[in-house]
C-alpha positions as CSV (number, residue, x, y, z in Angstrom):
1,X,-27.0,-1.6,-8.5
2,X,-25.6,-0.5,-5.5
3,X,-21.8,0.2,-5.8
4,X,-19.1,-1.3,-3.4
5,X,-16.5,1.0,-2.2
6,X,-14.2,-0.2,-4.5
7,X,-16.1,0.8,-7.4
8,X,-16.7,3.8,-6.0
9,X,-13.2,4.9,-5.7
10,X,-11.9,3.5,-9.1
11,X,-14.9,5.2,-10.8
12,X,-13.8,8.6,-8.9
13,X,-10.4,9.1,-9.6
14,X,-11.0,7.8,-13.2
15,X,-13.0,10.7,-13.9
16,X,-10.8,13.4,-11.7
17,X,-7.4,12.1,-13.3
18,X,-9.6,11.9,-17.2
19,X,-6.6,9.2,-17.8
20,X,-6.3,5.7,-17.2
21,X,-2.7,5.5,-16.7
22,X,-2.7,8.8,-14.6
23,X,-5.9,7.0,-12.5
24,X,-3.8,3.7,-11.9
25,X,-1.3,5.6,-10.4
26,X,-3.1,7.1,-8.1
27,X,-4.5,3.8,-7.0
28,X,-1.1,1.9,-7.1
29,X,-2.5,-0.6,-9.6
30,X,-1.5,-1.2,-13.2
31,X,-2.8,0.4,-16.1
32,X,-4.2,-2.8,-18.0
33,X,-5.6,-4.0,-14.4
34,X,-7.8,-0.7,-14.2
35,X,-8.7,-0.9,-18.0
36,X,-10.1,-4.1,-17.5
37,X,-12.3,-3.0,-14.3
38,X,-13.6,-0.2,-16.3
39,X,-14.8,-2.3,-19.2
40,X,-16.5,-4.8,-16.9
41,X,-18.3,-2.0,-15.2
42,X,-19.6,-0.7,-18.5
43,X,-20.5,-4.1,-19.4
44,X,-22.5,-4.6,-16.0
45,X,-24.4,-1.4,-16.1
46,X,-25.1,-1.6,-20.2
47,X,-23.8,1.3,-21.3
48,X,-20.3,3.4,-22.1
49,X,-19.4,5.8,-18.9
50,X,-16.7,7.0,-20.6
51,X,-16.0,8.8,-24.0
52,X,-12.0,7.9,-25.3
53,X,-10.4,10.6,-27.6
54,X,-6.6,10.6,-27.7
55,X,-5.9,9.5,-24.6
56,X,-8.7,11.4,-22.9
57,X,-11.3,10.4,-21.1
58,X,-14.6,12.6,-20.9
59,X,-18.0,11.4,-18.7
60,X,-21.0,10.3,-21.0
61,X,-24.3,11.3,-20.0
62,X,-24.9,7.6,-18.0
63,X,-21.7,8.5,-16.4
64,X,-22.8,11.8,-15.3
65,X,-25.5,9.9,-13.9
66,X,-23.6,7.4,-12.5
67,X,-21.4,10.2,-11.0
68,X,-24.4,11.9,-9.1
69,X,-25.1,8.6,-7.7
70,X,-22.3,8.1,-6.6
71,X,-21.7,11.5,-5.2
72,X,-25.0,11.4,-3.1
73,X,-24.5,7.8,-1.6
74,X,-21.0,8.8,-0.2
75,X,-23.2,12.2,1.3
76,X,-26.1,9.7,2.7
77,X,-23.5,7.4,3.8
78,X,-21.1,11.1,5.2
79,X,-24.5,11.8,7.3
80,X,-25.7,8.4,8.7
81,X,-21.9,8.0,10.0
82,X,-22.2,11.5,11.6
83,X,-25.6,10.6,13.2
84,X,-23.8,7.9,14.6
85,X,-21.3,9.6,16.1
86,X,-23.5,12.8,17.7
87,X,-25.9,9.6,19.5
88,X,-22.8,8.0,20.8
89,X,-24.1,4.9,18.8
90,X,-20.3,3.5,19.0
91,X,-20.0,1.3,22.0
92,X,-16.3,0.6,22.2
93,X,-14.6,4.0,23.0
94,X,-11.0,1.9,22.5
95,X,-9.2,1.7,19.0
96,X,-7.6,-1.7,18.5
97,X,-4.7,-1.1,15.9
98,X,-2.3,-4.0,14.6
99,X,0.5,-3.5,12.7
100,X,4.2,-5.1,12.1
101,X,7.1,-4.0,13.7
102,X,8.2,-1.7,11.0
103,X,5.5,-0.4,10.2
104,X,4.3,0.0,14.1
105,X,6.7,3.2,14.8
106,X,5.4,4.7,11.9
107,X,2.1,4.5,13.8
108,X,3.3,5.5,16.6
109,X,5.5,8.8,16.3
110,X,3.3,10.5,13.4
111,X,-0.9,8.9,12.9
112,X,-0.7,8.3,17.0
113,X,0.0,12.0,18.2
114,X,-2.4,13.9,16.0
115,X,-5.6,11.2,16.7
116,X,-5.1,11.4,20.5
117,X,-5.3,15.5,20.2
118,X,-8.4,15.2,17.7
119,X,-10.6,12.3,19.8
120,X,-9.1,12.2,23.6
121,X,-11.8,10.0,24.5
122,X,-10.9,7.3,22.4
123,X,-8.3,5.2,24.0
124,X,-5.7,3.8,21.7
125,X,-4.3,0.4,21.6
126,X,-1.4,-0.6,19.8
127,X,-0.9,-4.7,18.9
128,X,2.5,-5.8,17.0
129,X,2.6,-9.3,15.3
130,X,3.7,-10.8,12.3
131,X,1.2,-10.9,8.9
132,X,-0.6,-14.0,9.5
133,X,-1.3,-13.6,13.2
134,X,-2.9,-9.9,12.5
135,X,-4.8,-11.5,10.0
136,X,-6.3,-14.2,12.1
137,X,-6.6,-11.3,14.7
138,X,-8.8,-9.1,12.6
139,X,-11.0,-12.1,11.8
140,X,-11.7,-12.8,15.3
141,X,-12.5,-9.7,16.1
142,X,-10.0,-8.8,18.2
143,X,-8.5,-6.2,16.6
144,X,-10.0,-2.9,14.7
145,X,-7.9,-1.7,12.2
146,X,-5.1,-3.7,10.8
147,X,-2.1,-2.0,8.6
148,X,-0.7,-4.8,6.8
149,X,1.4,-5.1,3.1
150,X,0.1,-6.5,-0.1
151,X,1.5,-7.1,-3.2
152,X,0.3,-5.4,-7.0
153,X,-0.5,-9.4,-7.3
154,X,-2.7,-9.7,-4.3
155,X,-6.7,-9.6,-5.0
156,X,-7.8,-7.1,-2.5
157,X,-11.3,-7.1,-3.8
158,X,-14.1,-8.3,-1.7
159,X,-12.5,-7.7,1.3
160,X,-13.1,-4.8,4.2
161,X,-9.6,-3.2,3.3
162,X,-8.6,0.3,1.6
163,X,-5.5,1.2,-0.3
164,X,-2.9,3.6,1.6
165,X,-0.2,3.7,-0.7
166,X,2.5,2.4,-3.0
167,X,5.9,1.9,-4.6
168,X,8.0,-0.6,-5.9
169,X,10.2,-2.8,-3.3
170,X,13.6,-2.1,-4.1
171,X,16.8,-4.4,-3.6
172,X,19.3,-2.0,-1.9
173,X,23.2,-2.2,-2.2
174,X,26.3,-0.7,-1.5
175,X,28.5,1.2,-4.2
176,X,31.1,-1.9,-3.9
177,X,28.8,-4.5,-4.1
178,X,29.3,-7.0,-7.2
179,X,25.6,-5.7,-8.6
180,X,26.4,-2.3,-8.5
181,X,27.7,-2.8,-12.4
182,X,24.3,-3.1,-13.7
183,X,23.5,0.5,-12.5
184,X,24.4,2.5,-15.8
185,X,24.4,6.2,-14.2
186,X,24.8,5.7,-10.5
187,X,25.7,9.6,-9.9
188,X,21.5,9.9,-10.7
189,X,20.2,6.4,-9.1
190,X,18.2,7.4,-6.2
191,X,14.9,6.1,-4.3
192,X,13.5,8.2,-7.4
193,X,15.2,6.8,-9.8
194,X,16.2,3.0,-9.2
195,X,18.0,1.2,-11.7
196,X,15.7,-1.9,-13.1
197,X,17.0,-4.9,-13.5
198,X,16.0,-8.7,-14.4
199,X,14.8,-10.9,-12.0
200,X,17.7,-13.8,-13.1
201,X,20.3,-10.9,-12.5
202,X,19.6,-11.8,-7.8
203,X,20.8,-15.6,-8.9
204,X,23.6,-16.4,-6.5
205,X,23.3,-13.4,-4.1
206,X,22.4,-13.0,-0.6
207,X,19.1,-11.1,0.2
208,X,18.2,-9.7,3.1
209,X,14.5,-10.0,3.7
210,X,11.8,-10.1,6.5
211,X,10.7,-12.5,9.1
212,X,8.9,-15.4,8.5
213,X,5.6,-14.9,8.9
214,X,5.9,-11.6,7.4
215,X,4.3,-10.7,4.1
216,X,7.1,-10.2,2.6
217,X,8.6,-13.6,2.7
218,X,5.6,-14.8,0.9
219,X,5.8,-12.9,-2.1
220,X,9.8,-13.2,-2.5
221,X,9.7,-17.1,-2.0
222,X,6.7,-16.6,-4.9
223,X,9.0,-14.5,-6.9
224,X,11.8,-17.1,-6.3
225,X,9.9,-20.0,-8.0
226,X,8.4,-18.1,-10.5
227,X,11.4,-17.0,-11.8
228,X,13.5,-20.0,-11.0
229,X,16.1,-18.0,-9.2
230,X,18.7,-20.2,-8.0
231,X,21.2,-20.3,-5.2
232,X,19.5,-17.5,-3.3
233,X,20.3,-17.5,0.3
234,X,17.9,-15.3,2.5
235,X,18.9,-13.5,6.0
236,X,15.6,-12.9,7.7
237,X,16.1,-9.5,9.7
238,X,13.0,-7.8,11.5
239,X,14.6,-3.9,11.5
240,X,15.1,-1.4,8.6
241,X,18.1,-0.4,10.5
242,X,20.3,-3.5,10.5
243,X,18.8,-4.2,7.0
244,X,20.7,-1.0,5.8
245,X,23.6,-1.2,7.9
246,X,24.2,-4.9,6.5
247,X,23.3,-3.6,2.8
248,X,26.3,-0.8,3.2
249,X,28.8,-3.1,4.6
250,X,28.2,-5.4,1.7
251,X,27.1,-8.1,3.0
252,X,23.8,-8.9,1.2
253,X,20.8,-7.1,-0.4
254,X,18.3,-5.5,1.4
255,X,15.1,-5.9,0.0
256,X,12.3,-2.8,1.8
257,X,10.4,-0.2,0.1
258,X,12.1,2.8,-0.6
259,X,9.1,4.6,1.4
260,X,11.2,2.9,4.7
261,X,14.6,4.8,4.1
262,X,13.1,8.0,5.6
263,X,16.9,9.6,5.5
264,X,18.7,8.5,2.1
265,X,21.2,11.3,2.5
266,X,22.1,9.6,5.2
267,X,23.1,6.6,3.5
268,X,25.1,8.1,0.1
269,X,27.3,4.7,-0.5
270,X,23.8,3.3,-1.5
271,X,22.2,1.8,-5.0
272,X,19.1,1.3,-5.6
273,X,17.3,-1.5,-8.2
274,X,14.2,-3.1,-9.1
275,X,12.2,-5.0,-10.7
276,X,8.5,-4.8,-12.5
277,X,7.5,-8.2,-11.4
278,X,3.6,-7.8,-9.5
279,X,4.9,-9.7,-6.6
280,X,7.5,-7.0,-5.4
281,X,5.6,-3.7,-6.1
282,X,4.5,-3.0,-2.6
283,X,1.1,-1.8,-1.0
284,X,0.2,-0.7,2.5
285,X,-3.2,-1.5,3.3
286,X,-5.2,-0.9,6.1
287,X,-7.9,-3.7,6.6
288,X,-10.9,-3.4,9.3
289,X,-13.3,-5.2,11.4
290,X,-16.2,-4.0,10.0
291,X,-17.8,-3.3,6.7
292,X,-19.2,0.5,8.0
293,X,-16.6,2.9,9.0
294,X,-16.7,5.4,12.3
295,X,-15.7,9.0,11.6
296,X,-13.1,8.2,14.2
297,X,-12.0,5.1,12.5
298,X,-12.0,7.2,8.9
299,X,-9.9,9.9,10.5
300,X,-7.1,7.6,11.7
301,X,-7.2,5.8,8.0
302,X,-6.5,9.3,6.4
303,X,-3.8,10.3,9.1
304,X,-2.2,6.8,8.3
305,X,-2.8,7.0,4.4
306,X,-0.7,10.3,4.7
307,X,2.1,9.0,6.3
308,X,2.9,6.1,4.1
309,X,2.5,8.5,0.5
310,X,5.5,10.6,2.8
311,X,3.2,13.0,3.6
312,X,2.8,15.4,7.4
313,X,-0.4,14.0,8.9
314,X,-2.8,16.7,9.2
């Protein structure tokens, strides 16, 4: 059996964290999702790779074994990419990145600055669209590297994509806005601690949401019918700015992930809710053109996955 990277990475960090529910939130999937992935890879290989005591999880000999396997593909596969590199196998000295226009000056103020001082020869391309279009862009071959969303209910398997990070999207409102009575302690709701709430509880509001074409639309017009929401009226608005700015005058909620609202001081007539439905935990992913990584390519994913966990790219 040779291991996708998927595999791979799950099987890692399940036996760095020794915890399931510690492992899922390192990969920003649920608990009972990971659970079932490590059962079906016991049941594949034939044999327990973990030993379960009171919440702990311990390698069994076969997952030793399965751990130096794993271990010394990623080296073979460290060292061919290296090779690579020193023959100046890589044809294409241009990076083609897409991205939306949110998540674009992300790109561009933090990942950007530190790849260009790292690989100079590389010239960097920068492509805004909406979700489906860098989708159909990637396919074609035209782009890269794409950074689009996904949702906890999206099937990311099988595909040439790798997990950046995660949080919940939350439904942002002012302090006077009629929701703002579910919020039991609102001195202590923060981006850190939203206030949950039920799905049925956005019936007859306003929310203020992406473009269409965006990923986000999909999932809340998913979450609309699965929950039946009615009488939910839906500004599209392409900035976090105005989003906010609308949210504080009352006029709607704002639907982003909390990772967006880089300065919440600066908004302290905000509230913050959510909800545990799949469809509105978010995920940035970054999805590429082909299935075998440069260690130029690699960099930039690392310098991007540390900007979107709120980290100083490095």
């Amino acid at each position: 059996m040779i291991p996708d990277e998927r595999t791979c990475r799950y099987f890692l960090i399940i036996a760095q964290e020794k915890n399931i529910s510690h492992a899922a939130r390192q990969l920003y999937i649920s608990q009972p999702s990971l659970s079932r992935f490590l059962s079906g890879l016991e049941r594949e290989l034939g044999t327990e790779l973990f030993l379960r005591e009171a919440g702990t999880l311990s390698l069994t000999a076969a997952g030793e074994q399965f751990f130096r396997y794993i271990t010394k593909l990623k080296e073979l596969e460290a060292s061919f990419s290296a090779e690579l590199e020193a023959s100046h196998v890589q044809k294409s000295q241009t990076l083609v990145v897409g991205a939306g226009s949110i998540t674009s000056p992300f790109l561009a103020g933090k990942v950007f600055p530190v790849f260009r001082r790292e690989y100079p020869e590389i010239a960097l391309r920068l492509v805004e669209d909406i979700h489906v279009n860098l989708l159909s862009r990637l396919s074609s071959g035209e782009l890269d590297l794409a950074l689009l969303a996904a949702s906890e209910a999206d099937n990311l398997s099988g595909q040439h994509v790798k997990l950046l990070a995660g949080s919940p999207r939350l439904f942002v409102i002012s302090r006077s806005h009629p929701l703002a009575r579910l919020v039991t302690n609102p001195e202590t709701n923060s981006i850190e601690n939203p206030q949950l709430i039920s799905p049925c509880d956005l019936e007859n509001q306003t929310l203020i949401s992406g473009m269409p074409g965006q990923k986000v639309c999909d999932d809340v017009n998913l979450f609309i019918n699965k929950h039946n929401i009615r009488s939910l009226s839906i500004i599209p608005l392409q900035t976090i700015q105005t989003s906010l700015s609308m949210a504080e005058c009352g006029m709607g909620v704002a639907l982003m992930p909390g990772f967006y609202i880089s300065d919440p001081e600066l908004h302290p007539d905000l509230l913050y809710l959510y909800t545990d439905d799949p469809l509105i935990q978010w995920r940035m992913t970054i999805r590429h053109k082909n299935s075998r990584l440069s260690p130029a390519e690699r960099r930039f994913i690392e310098l991007a996955a540390a900007v979107f966990s709120g980290k100083e790219p490095a």
